[in-house]
C-alpha positions in Angstrom: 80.3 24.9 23.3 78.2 22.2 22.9 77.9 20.6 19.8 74.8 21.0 17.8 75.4 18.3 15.8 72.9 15.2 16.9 71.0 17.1 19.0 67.8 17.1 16.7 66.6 13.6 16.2 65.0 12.8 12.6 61.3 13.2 12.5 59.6 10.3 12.7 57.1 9.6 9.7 53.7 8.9 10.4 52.5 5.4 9.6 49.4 5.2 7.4 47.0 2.7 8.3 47.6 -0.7 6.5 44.4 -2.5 5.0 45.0 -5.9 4.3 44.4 -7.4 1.5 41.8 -9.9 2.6 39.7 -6.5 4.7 39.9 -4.9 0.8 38.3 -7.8 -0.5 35.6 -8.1 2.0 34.6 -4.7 1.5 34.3 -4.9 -2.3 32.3 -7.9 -1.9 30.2 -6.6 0.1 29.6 -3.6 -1.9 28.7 -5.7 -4.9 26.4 -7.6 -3.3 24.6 -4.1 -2.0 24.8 -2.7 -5.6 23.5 -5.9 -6.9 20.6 -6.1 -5.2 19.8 -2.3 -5.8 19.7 -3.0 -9.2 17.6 -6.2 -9.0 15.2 -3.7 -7.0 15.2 -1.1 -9.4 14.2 -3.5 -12.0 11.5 -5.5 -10.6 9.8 -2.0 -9.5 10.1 -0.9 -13.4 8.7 -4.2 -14.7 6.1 -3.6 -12.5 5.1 0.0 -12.8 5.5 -1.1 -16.5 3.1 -3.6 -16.4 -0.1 -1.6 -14.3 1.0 1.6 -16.8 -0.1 -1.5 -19.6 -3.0 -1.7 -17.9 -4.0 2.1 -17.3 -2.9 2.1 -14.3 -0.7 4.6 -12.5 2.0 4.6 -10.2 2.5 7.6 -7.6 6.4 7.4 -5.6 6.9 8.2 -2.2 7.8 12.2 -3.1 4.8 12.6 -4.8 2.9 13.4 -1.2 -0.7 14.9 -0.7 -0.6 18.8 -1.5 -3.0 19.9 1.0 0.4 19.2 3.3 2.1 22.6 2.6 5.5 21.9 4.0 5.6 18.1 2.1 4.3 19.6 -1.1 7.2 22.1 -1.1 9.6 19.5 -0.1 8.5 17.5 -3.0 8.8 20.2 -5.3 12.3 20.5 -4.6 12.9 17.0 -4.4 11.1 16.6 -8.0 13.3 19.3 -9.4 16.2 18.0 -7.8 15.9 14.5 -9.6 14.0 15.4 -12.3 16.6 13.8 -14.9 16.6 10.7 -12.6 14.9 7.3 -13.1 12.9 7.5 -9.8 12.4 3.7 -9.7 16.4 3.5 -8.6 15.7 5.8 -6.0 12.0 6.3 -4.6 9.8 3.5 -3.8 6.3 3.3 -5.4 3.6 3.5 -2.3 0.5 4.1 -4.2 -1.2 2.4 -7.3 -4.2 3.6 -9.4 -6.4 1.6 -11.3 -7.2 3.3 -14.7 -11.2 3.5 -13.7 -9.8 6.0 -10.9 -7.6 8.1 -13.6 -10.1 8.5 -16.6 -13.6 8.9 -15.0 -14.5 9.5 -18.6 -14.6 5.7 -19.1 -16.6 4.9 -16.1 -20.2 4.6 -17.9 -19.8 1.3 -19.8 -16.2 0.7 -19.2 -14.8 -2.9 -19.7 -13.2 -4.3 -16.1 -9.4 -3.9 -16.0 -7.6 -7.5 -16.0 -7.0 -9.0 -13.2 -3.7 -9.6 -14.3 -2.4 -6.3 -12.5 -2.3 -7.7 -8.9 0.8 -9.7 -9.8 2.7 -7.1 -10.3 2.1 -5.6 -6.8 4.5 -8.7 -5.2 7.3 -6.4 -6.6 6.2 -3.4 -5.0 6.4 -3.8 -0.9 6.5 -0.1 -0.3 2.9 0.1 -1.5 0.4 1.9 1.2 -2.5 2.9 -0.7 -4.0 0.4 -3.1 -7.0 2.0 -5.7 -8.2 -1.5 -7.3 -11.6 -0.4 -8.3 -13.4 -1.7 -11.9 -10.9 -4.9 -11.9 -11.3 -8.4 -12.7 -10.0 -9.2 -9.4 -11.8 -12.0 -7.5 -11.0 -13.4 -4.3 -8.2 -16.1 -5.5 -6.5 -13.0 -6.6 -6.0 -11.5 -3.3 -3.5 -13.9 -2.4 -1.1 -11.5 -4.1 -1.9 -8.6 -1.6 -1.2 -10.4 1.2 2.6 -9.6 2.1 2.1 -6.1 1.8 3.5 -5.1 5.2 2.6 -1.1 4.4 -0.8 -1.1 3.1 -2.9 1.0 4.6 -5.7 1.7 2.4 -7.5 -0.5 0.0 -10.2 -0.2 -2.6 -11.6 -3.1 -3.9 -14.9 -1.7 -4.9 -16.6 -2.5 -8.1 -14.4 -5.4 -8.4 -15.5 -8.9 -8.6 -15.5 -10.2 -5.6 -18.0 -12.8 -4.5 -20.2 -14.9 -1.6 -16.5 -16.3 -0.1 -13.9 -15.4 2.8 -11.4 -12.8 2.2 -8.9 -15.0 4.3 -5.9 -13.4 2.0 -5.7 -9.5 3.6 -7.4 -10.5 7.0 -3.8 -10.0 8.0 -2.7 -6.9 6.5 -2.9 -3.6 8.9 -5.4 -1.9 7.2 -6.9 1.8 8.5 -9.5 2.1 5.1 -11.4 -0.4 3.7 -13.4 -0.5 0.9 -15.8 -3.3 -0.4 -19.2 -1.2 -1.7 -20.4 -2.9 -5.0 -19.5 -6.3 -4.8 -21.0 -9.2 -3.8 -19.2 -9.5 -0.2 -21.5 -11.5 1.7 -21.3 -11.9 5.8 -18.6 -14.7 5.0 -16.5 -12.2 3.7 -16.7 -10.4 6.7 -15.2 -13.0 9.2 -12.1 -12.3 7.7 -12.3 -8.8 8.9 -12.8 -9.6 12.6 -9.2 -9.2 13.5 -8.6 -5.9 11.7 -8.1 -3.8 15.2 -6.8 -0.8 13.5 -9.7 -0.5 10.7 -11.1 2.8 11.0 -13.6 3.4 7.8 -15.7 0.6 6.1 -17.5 0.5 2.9 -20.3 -1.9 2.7 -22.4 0.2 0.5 -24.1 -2.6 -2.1 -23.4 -5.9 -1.0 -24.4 -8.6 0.2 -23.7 -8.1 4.0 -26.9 -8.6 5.9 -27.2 -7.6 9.7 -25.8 -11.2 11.1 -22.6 -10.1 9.1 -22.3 -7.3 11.7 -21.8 -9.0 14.2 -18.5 -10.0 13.0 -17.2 -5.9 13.0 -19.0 -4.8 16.3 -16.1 -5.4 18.2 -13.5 -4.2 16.0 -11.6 -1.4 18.3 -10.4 1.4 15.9 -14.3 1.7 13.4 -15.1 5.1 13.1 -17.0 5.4 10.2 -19.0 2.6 8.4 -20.8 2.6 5.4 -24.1 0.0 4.6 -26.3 2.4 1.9 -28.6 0.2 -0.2 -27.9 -2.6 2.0 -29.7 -5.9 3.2 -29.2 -4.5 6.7 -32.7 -3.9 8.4 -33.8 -1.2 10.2 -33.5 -3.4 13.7 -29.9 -4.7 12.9 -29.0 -1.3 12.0 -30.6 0.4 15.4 -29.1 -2.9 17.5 -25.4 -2.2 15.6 -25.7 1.3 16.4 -26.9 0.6 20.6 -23.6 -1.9 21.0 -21.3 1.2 19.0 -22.6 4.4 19.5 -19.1 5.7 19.0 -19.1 4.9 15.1 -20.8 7.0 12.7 -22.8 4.9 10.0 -24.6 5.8 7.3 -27.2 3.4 6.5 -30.5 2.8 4.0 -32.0 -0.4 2.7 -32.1 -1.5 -0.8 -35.4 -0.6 -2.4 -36.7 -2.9 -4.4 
């Protein structure tokens, strides 16, 4: 008989993976410097929602999406319930801003300009894509402070006080809507706008902007809709504008005096 004894070898144990000690502190370094700037994030985008709330303002995060979109609006929904005892500035960006003439349309008749002290918080908000500045203080200096904000997309500057100068500080910024009506924008301002290809809609509506200023937008690729009501435009720069761009729908009338 053969001897059963030493026939089975001893199982062999199975080696778990060594992590160095060095590796170990790598990776813990590396996650604290990931939680540490989340937090520094989080709290620049809370001193600065804080400071445009100061103001009247209003904040709106990423979640908070346009409810005419039936699918986002119940995604939101669920989202908002989901993280409803959450501080959303650690985990939503902000990417639109309100100015308080915008929120309480009660105060518009007589209503004293918001400071222009709000624009310095938007620095702290890069996520920003639609930017409601109407009724401010801001003047043309104080656009400086818009101008590395990569996602903006729409703009209202209207009623603000904006004067006869370039607006050299967002003539980079990919806008789609622009909006400049009740100021005093002049066709200086407007040179600044000549290499906004992707600009769809314009507001022009009670400003300075005569016909030469046009000249300056004709070519820009992506206008659709462009607005010069109460305008210095005449009838024969508005009839030439419209001959070079049939494609873009303007609505037009002088300022009667």
């Amino acid at each position: 008989m053969t001897d059963e004894t030493g026939m089975h070898e001893p199982r062999r144990r199975r080696r778990l993976p060594r992590v160095s000690l060095r590796l170990l502190l790598v990776a813990v370094t590396l996650c604290s410097i990931w939680f540490a700037r989340v937090a520094s994030t989080t709290k620049r985008q809370k001193d600065a929602v804080a400071v445009i709330s100061q103001h009247g303002g209003r904040v709106i995060y990423s979640v908070e999406v346009d409810s005419l979109d039936t699918m986002s609006s119940i995604r939101s929904r669920l989202l908002m319930a989901a993280v409803k005892h959450v501080d959303l500035d650690l985990i939503l960006p902000v990417t639109e801003v309100r100015s308080r003439y915008l929120e309480a349309p009660s105060l518009q008749r007589g209503a004293k300009y918001a400071p222009s002290s709000i624009v310095d918080a938007l620095p702290d908000l890069p996520s920003i894509q639609t930017l409601h500045l109407t009724h401010t203080e801001i003047r043309n200096v104080d656009l400086a402070s818009l101008s590395h904000l990569a996602d903006l997309r729409r703009l209202d500057l209207s009623m603000t006080r904006l004067h006869e100068a370039e607006l050299s500080s967002i003539e980079s910024l990919d806008l789609v809507h622009l909006d400049l009506s009740r100021t005093r924008v002049d066709d200086e301002g407007l040179k600044s706008l000549a290499k906004m290809n992707n600009l769809e809609t314009l507001n022009l509506t009670r400003t300075k902007v005569t016909g030469h200023g046009l000249r300056y937008i004709q070519s820009l690729p992506g206008l659709k809709t462009l607005r010069i009501e109460r305008s210095l435009v005449s009838s024969d720069d508005y009839e030439q504008f419209k001959q070079l761009r049939p494609d873009v729908k303007v609505k037009w009338s002088t300022l009667s005096l």
